[in-house]
N, C-alpha and C positions, 0 to 999 in steps of 0.2 A: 567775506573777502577782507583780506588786511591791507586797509591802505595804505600804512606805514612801510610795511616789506614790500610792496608795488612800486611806492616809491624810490625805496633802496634799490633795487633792481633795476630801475628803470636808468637811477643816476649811475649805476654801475654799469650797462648795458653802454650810456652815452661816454663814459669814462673811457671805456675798452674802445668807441669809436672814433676820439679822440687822439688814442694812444697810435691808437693805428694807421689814423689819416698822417701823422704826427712822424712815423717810421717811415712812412712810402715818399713822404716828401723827403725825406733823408735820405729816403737811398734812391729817387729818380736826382735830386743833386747830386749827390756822387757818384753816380753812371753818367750825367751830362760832364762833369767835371775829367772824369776819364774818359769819355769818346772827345771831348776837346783834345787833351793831352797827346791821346793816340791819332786824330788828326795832325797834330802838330808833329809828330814823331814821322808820320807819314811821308810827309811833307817833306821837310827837312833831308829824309834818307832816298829822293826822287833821284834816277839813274840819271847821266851826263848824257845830252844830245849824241847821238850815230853821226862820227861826220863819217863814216866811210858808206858810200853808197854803195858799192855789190856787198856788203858784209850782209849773210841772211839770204843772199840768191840761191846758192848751190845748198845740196842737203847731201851727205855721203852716207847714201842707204847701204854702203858694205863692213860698217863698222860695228 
């Protein structure tokens, strides 16, 4: 057994999980950072109160 290339392997194995945990934190911030963004857009774009109360009673099923 080569303990030298076990070792290389192993710190490259820990590298790659590094890089990765490293990527996912990056892109779960920029997915929180964009569902913020599109809440706010949500938000913002909210329809005006119905003051007319019969608006939505009648339905004209011959159209």
């Amino acid at each position: 057994m080569d303990i030298q290339k076990l070792s290389m392997d192993m710190a490259q194995i820990r590298l790659q999980d590094q890089v990765g945990t490293r990527v996912m934190s990056m892109a779960l911030g920029q997915a929180k950072e964009q569902s913020a963004e599109l809440l706010r857009l949500m938000n913002s774009a909210a329809l005006p109160a119905v003051t007319d109360p019969a608006l939505g009673k009648k339905v004209d099923l011959l159209a």
